[in-house]
DRENDO-1510 file (C-alpha; in Angstrom, 1 decimal, always signed):
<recs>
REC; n; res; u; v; w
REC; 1; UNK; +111.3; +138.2; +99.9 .
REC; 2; UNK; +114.7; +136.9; +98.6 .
REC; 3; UNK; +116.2; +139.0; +95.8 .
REC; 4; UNK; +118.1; +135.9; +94.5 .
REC; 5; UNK; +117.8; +132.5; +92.9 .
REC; 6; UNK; +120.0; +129.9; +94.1 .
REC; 7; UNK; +118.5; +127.1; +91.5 .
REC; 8; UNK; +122.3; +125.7; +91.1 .
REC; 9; UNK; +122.5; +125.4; +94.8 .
REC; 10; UNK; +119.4; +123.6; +94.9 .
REC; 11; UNK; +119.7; +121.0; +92.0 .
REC; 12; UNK; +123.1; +119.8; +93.7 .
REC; 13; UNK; +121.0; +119.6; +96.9 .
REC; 14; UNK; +118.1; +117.6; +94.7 .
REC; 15; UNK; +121.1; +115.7; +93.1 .
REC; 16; UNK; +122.0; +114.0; +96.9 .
REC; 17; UNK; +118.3; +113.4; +97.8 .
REC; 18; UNK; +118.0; +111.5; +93.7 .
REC; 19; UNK; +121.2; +109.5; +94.7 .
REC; 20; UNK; +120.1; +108.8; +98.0 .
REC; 21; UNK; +116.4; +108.1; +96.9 .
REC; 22; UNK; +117.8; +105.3; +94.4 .
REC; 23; UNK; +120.1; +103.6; +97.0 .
REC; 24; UNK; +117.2; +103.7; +99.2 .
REC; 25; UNK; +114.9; +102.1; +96.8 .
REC; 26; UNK; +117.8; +99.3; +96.4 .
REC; 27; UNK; +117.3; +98.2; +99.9 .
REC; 28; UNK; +113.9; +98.5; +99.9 .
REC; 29; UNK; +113.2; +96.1; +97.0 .
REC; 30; UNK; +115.8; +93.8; +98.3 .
REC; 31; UNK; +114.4; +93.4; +101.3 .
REC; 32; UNK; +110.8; +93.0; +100.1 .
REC; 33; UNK; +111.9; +90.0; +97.8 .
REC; 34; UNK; +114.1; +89.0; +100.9 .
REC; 35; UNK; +111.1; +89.0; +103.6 .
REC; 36; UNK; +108.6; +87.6; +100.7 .
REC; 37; UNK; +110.9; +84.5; +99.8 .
REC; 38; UNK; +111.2; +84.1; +103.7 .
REC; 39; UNK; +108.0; +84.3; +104.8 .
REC; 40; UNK; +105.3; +84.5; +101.6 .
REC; 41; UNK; +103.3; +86.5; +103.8 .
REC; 42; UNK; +102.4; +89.9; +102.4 .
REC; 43; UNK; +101.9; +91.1; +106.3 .
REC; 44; UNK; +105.5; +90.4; +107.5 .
REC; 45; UNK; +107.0; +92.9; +104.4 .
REC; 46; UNK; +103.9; +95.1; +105.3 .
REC; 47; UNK; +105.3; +95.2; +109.3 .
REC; 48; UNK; +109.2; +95.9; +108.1 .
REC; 49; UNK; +107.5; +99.0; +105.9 .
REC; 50; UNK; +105.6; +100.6; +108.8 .
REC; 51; UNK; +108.9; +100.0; +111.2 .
REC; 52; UNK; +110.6; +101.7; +108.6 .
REC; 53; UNK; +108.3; +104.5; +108.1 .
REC; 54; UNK; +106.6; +105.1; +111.3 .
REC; 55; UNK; +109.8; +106.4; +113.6 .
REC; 56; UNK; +110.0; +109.0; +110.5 .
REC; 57; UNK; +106.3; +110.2; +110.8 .
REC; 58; UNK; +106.4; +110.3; +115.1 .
REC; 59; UNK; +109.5; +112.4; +114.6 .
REC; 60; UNK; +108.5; +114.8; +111.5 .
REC; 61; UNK; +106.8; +117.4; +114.0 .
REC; 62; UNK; +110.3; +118.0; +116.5 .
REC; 63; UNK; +112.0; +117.7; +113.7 .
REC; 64; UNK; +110.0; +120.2; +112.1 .
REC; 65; UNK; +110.7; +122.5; +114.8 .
REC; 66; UNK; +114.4; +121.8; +115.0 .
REC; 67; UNK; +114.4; +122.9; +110.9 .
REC; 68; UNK; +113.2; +126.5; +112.3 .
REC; 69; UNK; +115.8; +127.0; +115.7 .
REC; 70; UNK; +118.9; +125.1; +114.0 .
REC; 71; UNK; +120.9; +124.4; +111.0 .
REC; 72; UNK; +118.8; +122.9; +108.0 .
REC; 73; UNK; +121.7; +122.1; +105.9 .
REC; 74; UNK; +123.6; +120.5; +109.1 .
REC; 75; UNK; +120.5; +118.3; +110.0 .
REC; 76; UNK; +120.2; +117.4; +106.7 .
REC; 77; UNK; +123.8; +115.6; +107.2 .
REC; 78; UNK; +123.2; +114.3; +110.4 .
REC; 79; UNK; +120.3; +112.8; +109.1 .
REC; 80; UNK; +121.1; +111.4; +105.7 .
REC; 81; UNK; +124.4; +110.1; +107.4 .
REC; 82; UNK; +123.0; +108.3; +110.5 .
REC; 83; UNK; +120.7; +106.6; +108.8 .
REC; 84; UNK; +123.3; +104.3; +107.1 .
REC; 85; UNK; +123.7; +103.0; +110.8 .
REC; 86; UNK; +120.3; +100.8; +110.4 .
REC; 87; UNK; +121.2; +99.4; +107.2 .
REC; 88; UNK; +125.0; +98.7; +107.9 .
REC; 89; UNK; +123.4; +96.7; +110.9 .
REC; 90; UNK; +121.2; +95.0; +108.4 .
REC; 91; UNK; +124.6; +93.9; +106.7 .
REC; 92; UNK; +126.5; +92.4; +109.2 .
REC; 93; UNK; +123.5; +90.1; +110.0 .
REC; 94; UNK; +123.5; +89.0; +106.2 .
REC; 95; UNK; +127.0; +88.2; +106.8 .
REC; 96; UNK; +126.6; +86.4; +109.5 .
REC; 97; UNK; +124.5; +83.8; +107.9 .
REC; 98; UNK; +121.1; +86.0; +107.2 .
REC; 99; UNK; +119.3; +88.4; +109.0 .
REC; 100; UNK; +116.0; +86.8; +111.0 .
REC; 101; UNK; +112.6; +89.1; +110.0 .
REC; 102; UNK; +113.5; +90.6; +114.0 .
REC; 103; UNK; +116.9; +91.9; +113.0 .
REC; 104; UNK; +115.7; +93.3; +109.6 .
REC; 105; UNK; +112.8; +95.5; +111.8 .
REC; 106; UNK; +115.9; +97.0; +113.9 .
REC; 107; UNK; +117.8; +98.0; +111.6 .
REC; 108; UNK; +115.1; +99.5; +109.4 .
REC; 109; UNK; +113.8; +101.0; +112.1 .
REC; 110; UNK; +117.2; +102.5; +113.1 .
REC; 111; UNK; +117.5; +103.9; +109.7 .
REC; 112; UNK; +114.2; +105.4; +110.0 .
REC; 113; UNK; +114.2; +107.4; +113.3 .
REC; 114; UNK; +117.8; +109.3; +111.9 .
REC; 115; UNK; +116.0; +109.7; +108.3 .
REC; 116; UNK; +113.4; +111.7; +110.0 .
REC; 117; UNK; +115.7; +114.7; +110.3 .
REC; 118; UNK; +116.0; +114.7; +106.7 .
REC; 119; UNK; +112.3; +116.1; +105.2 .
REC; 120; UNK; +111.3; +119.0; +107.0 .
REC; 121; UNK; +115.0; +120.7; +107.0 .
REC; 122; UNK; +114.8; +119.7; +102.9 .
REC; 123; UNK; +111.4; +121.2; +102.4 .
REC; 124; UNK; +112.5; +124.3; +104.7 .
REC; 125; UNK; +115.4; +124.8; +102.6 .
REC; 126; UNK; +113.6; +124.8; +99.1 .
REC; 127; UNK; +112.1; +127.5; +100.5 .
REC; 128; UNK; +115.5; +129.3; +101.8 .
REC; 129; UNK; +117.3; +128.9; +98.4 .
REC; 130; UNK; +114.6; +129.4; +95.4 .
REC; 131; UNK; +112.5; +132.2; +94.8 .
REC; 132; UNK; +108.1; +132.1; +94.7 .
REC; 133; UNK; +108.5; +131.3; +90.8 .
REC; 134; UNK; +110.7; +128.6; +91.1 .
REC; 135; UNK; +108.9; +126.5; +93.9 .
REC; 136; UNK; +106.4; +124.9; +90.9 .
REC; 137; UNK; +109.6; +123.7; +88.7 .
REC; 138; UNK; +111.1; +122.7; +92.4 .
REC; 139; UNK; +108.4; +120.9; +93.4 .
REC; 140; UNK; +108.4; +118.7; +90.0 .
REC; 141; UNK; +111.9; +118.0; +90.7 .
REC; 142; UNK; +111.9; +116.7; +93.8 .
REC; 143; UNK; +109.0; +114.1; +93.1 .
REC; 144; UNK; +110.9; +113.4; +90.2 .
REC; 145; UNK; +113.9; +112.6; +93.3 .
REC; 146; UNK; +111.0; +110.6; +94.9 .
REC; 147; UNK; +109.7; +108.4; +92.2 .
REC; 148; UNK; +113.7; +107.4; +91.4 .
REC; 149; UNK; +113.0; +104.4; +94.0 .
REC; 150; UNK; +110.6; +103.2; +92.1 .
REC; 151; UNK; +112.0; +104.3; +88.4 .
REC; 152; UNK; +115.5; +102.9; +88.7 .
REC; 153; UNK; +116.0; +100.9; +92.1 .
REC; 154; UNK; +113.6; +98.0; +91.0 .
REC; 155; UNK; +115.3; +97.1; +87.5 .
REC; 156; UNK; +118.6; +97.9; +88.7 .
REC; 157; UNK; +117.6; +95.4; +91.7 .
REC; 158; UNK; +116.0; +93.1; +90.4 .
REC; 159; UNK; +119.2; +92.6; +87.2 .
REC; 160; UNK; +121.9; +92.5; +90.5 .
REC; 161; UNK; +119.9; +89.8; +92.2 .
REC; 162; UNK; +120.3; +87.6; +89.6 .
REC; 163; UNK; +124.1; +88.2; +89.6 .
REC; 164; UNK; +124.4; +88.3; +94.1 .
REC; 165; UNK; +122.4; +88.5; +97.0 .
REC; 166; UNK; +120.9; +91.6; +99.0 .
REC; 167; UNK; +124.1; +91.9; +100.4 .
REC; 168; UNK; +125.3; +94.3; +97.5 .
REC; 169; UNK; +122.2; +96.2; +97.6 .
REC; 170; UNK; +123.3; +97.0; +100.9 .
REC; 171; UNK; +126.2; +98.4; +100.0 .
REC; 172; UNK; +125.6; +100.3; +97.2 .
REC; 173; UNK; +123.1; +102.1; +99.3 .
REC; 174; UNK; +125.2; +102.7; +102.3 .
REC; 175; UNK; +127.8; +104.5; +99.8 .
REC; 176; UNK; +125.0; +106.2; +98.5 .
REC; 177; UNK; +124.9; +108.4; +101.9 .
REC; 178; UNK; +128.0; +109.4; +101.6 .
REC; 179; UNK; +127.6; +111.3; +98.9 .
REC; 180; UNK; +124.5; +112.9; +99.9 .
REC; 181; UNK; +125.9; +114.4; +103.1 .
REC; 182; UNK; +128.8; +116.1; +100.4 .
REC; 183; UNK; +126.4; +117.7; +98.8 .
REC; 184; UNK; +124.6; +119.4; +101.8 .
REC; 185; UNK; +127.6; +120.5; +103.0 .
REC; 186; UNK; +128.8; +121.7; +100.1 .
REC; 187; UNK; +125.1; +123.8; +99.7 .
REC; 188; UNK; +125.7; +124.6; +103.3 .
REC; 189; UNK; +129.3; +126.1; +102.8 .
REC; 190; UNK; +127.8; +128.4; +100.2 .
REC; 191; UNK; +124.7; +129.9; +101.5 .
REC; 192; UNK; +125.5; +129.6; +105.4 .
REC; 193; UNK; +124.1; +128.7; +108.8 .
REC; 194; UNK; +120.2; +129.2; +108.8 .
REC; 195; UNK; +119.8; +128.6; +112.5 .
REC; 196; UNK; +117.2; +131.4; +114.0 .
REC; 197; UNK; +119.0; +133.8; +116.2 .
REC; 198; UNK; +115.7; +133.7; +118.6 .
REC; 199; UNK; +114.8; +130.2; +119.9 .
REC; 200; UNK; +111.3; +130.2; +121.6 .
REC; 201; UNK; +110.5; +127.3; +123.4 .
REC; 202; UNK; +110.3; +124.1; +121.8 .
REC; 203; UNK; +106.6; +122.7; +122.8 .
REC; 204; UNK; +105.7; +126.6; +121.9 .
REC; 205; UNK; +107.3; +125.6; +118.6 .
REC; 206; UNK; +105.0; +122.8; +117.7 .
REC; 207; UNK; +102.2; +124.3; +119.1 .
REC; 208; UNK; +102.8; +127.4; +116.9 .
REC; 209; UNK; +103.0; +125.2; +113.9 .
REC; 210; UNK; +99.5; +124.0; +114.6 .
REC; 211; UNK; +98.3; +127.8; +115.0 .
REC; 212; UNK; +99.8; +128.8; +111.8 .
REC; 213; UNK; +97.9; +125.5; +109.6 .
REC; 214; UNK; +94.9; +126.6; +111.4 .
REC; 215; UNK; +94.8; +130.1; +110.3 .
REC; 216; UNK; +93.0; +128.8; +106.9 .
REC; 217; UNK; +90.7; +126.4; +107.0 .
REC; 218; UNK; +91.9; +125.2; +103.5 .
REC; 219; UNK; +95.1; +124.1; +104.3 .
REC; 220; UNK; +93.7; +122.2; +107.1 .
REC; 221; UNK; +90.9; +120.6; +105.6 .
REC; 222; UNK; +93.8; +120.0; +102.6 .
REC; 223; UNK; +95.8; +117.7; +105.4 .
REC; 224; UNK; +93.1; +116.2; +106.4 .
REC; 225; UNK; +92.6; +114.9; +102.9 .
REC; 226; UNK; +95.9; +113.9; +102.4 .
REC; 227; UNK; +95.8; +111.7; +104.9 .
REC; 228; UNK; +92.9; +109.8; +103.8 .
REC; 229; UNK; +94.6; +109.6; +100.0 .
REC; 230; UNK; +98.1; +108.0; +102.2 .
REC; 231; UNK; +95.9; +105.4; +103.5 .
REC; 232; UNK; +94.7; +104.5; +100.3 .
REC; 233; UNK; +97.9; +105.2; +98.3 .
REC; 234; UNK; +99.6; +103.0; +101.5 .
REC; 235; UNK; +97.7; +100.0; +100.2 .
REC; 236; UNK; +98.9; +100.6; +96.7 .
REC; 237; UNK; +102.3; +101.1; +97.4 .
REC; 238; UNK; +102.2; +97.6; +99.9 .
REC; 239; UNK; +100.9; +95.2; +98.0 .
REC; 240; UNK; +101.6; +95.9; +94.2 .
REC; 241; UNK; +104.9; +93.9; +95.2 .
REC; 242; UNK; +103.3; +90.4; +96.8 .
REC; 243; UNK; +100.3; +90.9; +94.0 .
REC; 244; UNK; +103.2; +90.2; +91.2 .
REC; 245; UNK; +105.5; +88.4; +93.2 .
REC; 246; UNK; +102.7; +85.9; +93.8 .
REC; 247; UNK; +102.8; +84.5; +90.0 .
REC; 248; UNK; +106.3; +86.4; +88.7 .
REC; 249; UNK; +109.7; +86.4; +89.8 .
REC; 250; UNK; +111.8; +89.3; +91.3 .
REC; 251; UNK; +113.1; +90.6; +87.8 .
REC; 252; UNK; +109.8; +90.1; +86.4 .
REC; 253; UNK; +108.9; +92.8; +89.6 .
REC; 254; UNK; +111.7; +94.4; +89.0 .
REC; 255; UNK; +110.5; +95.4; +85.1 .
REC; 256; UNK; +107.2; +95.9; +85.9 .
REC; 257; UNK; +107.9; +98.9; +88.7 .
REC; 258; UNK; +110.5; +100.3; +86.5 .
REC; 259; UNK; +108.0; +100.9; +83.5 .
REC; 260; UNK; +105.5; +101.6; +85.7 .
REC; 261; UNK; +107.5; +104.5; +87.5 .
REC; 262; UNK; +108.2; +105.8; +84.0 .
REC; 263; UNK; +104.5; +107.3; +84.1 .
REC; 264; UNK; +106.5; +109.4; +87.1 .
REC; 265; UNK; +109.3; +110.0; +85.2 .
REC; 266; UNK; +107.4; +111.3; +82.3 .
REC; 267; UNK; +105.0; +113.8; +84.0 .
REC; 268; UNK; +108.1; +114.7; +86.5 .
REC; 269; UNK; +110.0; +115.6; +83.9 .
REC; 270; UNK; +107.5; +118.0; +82.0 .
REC; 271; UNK; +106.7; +119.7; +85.8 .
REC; 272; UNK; +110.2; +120.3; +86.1 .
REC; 273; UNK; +110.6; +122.2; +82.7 .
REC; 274; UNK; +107.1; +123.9; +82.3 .
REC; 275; UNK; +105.8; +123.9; +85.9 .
REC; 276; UNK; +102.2; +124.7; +86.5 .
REC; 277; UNK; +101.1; +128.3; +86.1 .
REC; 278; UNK; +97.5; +127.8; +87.4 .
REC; 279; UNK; +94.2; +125.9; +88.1 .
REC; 280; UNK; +95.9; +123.7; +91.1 .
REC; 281; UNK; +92.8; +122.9; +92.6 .
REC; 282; UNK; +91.2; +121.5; +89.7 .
REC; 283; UNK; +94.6; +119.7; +88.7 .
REC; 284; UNK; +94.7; +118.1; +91.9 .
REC; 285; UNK; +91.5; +116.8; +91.8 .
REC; 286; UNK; +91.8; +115.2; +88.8 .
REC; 287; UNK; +94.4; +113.6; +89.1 .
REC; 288; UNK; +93.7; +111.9; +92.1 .
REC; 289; UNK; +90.5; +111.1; +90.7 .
REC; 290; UNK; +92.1; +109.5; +87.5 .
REC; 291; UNK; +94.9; +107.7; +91.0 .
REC; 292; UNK; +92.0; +106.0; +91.9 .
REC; 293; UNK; +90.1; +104.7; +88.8 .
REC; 294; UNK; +93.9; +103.5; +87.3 .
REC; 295; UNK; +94.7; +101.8; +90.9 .
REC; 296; UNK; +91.4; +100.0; +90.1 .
REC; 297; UNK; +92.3; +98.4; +87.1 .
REC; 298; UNK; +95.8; +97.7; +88.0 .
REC; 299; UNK; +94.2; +94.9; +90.5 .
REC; 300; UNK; +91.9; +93.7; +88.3 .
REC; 301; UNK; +94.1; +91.2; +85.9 .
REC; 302; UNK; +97.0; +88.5; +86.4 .
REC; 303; UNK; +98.1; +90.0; +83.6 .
REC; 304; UNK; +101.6; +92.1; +83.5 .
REC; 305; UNK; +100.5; +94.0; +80.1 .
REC; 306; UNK; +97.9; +95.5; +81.8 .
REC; 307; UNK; +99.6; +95.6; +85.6 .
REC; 308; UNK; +102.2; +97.8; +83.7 .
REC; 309; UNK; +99.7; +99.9; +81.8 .
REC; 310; UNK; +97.4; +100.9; +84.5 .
REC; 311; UNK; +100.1; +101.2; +86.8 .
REC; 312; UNK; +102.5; +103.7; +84.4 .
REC; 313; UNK; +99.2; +105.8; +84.4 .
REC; 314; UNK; +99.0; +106.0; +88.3 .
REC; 315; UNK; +102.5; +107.4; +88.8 .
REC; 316; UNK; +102.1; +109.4; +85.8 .
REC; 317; UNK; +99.2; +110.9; +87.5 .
REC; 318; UNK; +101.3; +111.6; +90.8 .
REC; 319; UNK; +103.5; +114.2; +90.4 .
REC; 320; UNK; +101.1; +116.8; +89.0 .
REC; 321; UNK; +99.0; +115.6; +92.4 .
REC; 322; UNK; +102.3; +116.6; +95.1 .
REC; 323; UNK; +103.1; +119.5; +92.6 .
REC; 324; UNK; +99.4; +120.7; +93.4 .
REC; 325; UNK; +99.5; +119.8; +97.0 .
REC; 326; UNK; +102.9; +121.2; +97.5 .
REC; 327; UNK; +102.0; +124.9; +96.4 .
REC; 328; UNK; +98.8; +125.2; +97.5 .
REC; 329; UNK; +100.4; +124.8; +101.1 .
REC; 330; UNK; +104.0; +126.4; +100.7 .
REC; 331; UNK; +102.4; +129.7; +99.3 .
REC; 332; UNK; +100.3; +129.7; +102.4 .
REC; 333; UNK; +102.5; +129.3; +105.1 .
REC; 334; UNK; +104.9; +132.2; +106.1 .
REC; 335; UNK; +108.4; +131.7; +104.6 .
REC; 336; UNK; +110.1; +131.6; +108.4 .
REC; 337; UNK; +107.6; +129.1; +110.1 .
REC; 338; UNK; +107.9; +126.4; +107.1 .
REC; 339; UNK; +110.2; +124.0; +109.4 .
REC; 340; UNK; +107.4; +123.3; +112.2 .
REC; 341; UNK; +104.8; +123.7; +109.4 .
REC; 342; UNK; +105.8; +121.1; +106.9 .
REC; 343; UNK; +107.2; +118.4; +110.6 .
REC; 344; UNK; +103.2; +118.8; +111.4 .
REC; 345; UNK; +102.1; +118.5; +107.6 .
REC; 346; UNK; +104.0; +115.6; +107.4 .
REC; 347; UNK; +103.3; +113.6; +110.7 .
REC; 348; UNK; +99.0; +114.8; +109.7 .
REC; 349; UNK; +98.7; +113.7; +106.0 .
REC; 350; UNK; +100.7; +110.6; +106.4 .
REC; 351; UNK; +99.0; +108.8; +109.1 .
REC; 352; UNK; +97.2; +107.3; +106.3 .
REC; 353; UNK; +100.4; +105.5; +106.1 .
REC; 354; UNK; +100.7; +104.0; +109.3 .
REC; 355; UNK; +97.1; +102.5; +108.9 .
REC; 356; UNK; +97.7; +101.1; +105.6 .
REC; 357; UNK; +100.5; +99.7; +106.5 .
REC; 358; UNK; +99.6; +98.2; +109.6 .
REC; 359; UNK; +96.4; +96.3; +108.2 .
REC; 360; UNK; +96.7; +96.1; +104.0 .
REC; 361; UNK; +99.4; +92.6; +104.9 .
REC; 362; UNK; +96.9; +91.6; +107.4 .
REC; 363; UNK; +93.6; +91.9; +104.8 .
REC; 364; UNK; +95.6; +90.8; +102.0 .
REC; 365; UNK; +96.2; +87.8; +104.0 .
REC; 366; UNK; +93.2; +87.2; +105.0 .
REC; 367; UNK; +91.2; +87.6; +102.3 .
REC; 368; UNK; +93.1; +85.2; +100.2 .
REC; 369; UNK; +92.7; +82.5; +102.3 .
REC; 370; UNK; +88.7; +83.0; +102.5 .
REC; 371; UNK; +88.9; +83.3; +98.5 .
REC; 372; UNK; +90.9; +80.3; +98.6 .
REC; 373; UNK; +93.2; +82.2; +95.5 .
REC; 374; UNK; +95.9; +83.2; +97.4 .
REC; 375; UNK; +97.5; +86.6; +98.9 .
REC; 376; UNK; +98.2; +87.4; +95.5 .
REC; 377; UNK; +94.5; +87.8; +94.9 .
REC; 378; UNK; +93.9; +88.9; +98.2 .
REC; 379; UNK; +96.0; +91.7; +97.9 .
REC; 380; UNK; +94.8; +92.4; +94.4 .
REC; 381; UNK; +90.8; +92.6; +96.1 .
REC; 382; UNK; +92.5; +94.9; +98.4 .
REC; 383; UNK; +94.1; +97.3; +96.0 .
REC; 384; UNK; +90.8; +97.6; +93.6 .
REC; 385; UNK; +88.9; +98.7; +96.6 .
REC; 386; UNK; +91.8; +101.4; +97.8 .
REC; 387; UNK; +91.4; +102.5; +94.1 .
REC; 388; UNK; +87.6; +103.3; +93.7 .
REC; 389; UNK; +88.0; +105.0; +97.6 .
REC; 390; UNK; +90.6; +107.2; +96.5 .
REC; 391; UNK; +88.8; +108.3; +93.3 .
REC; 392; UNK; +85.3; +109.4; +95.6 .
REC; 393; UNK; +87.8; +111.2; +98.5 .
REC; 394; UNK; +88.9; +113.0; +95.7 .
REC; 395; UNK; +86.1; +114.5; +94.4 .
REC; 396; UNK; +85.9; +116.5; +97.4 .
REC; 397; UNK; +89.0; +118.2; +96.2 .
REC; 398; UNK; +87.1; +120.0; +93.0 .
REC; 399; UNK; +83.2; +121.0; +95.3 .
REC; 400; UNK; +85.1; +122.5; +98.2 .
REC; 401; UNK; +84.9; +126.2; +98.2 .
REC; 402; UNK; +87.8; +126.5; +101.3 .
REC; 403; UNK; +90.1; +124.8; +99.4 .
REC; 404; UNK; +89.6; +127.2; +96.1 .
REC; 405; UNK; +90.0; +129.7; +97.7 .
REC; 406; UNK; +93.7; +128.9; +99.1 .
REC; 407; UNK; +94.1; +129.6; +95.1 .
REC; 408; UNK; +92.2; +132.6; +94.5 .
REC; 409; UNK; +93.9; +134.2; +97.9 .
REC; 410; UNK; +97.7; +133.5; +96.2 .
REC; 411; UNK; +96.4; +134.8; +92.6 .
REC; 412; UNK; +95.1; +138.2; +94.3 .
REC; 413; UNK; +98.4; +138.7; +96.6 .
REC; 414; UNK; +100.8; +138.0; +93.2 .
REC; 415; UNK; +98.7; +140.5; +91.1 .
REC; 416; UNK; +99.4; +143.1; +93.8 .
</recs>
């Protein structure tokens, strides 16, 4: 039990990862206007997300496992600081004339295999610097971090593009590392190594981590869920951009996801001040429910009042989801295993991902051709279906006694 509250430690760690989350969110929009204006084909900027993501997710559970026998703080900067590799690479093809879709998949996919350090040594540390009380406000925070990609990156993006290329997207985000790695090291400096002193074996690791989710059936049955709301979420988050960009121009994009992260920004906000005392099931639930039914309607119109609406109610309704999610898990999971734990959480929930992003492009694709109206249309068919899947997964959420009682079990151990 840790007698102190490093909170000031951890908001200049959370400061980095909000820096770093905006830079990436820079490149990311840059290159999906980039591959779109290319191509038009909402598959190709579906195939540079999943080489971006997918060396991440295959390397969450080592990595996960390295968080527990080494250094968090130290990965952290290897990992925040290597990635810029993929995206400098991605820099010197634009200079050389423009980068072909092939380079663009390298360099992403550079950039991702390094990022996957990051996560699991972040989530470990949270737990290393704040106290039980704090994770809730924490927690709020950091998807506050997250949603920054999607708050600031696309209005700041889209307002640059009008004035240079992707080339100073680039850039901003590669200095963007920089400062991140700073920050770890100065959080490192202050609170020390937090490498284990005992190093079992490293498949025993992983295979430990597996043991310790297994140990309540909520918490597994909780990943198993999450990875059926990724793939639905995954469909979402890879086709709002070709659905607008299909009858709108990049700073009409780059409005749109700006006021429609604000939902984020909004709810993020209020988590990170008031936090959530109790009821996490039930809030969880809902919200996801209320995901599904807003993804729904954010398909349904060409129409960027509504797109805006429905979509500023789907990130609003996110936070208070991961804020749910987050400490249902983290309270069950012992405070020294949380490295391995969270590497396998992570690879689990987010294969949802990996599917979403490997057929969404391709079914938005086709599906517009058959209809005859368009990807734009196809992906928007594609998206209102995701929607009303999410919303019935959900449900499951509120009827299932194993996962209530991953609540009831943390209420009874705090009132002792």
């Amino acid at each position: 039990m840790k007698e102190k509250s490093n909170f000031g430690k951890f908001i200049l760690l959370w400061s980095g990862e909000l820096i770093s989350s905006i830079g990436g969110g820079l490149t990311s929009f840059g290159l999906g206007v980039y591959i779109f204006s290319l191509t038009g084909s909402a598959a190709n900027m579906a195939l540079v997300t999943l080489l971006g993501f997918l060396p991440t997710l295959l390397f969450s559970v080592p990595a996960g496992v390295l968080a527990d026998r080494y250094d968090r703080r130290l990965l952290m900067m290897i990992g925040d600081g290597c990635s810029a590799l993929g995206i400098f690479y991605i820099l010197i093809c634009m200079h050389r004339g423009g980068a072909t879709l092939a380079q663009i998949c390298i360099g992403v996919t550079i950039s991702s295999v390094f990022s996957a350090l990051l996560e699991p040594s972040f989530r470990a540390t949270i737990t290393d610097l704040l106290t039980p009380e704090e994770y809730s406000k924490a927690s709020g925070l950091v998807s506050l971090a997250g949603s920054a990609r999607y708050l600031f990156s696309p209005v700041i993006a889209g307002f640059l593009l009008t004035i240079s290329d992707i080339r100073l997207l680039l850039v901003i985000d590669i200095c963007t590392f920089i400062l991140t790695v700073i920050s770890a090291a100065i959080v490192r400096k202050g609170i020390g190594s937090s490498a284990s002193g005992e190093k079992e074996p490293f498949f025993g690791s992983m295979k430990e981590g597996w043991y310790i989710l297994c140990q309540k059936k909520g918490v597994i049955m909780l990943v198993a869920i999450s990875s059926a709301i990724t793939l639905f979420m995954g469909m979402f988050q890879i086709l709002a951009e070709p659905l607008i960009l299909s009858f709108k121009d990049a700073k009409t994009l780059g409005i749109a996801e700006t006021i429609c992260a604000c939902g984020m920004l909004a709810s993020g906000v209020i988590l990170g001040v008031r936090g959530l005392k109790k009821h996490y099931v039930r809030a969880l639930g809902l919200s996801l429910v209320s995901a599904g039914i807003f993804m729904l309607g954010f398909g349904l119109f060409e129409n960027m009042i509504t797109i805006c609406l429905f979509g500023f109610a789907f990130f609003a309704a996110l936070p208070l989801a991961n804020n749910c999610l987050d400490y249902l898990v983290r309270t069950n999971i012992p405070d020294d295993a949380q490295g391995r734990a969270w590497g396998l959480i992570g690879f689990l929930s987010q294969i949802g991902y990996v599917v979403a992003y490997a057929l969404s492009g391709q079914a938005a694709d086709v599906l517009g051709r058959i209809g005859g109206r368009g990807v734009g249309r196809g992906a928007a068919l594609v998206v209102i279906l995701a929607g009303a899947a999410l919303a019935m997964t959900a449900v499951f959420i509120l009827i299932s006694n194993e996962i209530k009682l991953l609540e009831i079990t943390n209420n009874r151990e705090v009132e002792k």
